[in-house]
N, C-alpha and C positions, 0 to 999 in steps of 0.2 A: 544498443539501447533502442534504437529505431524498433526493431523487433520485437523486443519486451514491450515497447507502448503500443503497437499494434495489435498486440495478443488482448494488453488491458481492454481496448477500446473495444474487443469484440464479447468479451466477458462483459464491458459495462452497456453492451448494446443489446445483451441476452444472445447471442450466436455462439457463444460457448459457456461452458458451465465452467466454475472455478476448479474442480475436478479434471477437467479437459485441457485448463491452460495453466495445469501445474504439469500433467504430464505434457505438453509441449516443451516449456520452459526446459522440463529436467531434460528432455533427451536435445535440447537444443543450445543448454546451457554449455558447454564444454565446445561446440563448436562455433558460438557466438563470440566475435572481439569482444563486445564490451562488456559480459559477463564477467563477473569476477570470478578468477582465477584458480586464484589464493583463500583460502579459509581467513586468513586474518586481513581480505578486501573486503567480503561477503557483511552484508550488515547484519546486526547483533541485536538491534534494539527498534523500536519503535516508538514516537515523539508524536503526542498529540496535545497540541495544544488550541487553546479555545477559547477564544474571546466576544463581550459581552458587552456590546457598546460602546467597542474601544478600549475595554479595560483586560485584561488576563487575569481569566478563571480558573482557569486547569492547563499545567503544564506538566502531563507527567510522560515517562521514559519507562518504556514495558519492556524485556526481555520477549525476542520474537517465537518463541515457544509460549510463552504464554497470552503475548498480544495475536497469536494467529485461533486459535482458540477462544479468546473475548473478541474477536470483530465479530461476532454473530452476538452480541449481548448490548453492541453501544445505541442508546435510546438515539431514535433520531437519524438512524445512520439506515439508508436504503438498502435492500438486498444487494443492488449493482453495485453499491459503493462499497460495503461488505467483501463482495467479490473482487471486485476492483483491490482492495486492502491484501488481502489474502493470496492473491497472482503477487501484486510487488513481495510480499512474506518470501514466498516461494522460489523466486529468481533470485534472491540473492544480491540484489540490485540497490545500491544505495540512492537516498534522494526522494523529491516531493512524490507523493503520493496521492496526497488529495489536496485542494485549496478551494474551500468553499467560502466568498464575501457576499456578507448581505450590504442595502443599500445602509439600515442602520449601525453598521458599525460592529456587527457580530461577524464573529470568522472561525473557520474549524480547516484548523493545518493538522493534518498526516505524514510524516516523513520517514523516509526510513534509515538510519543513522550507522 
């Protein structure tokens, strides 16, 4: 896992392009422990939910064929953080993705499931 968040952090810094740290992932992913293994380890879905003052506005669960494809369409959401989305898509890697809190009470969870 250390590796995979290293990868993100350089995608979210602009030092590699999501293109670049998909092929790392893939040809790194078979000899990484903590990569998932097993097809039925590898996450399936994508969870983003978003909150508005404390309250829960959106909860939905994307199929990761279609959520890697809509991360380039969600209003509000940065290139990096885009990139960032799409490296976790690609690894195979279950778990948080993004966690973004405001001071008011709004929050935007990513996770991959």
């Amino acid at each position: 896992m250390a590796d995979v968040e290293k990868i993100l952090r350089l995608v979210a810094e602009g030092a590699l392009t999501a293109e670049e740290a998909d092929e790392i992932l893939a040809a790194t992913r078979d000899s990484t422990a903590d990569a998932p293994t097993d097809k039925a380890e590898r996450a399936r879905h994508l969870r983003i939910e978003v909150s508005d003052a404390g309250k829960r506005v959106v909860n939905l669960r994307v199929p990761l064929n279609i959520a890697n494809w809509a991360s380039g369409f969600l209003p509000g959401l940065s290139d990096q953080d885009a990139d960032r989305i799409r490296g976790a898509i690609a690894s195979g890697v279950r778990g948080t993705i993004l966690d973004i809190d405001d001071d008011d009470g709004s929050r935007v969870l990513i996770t991959s499931e």
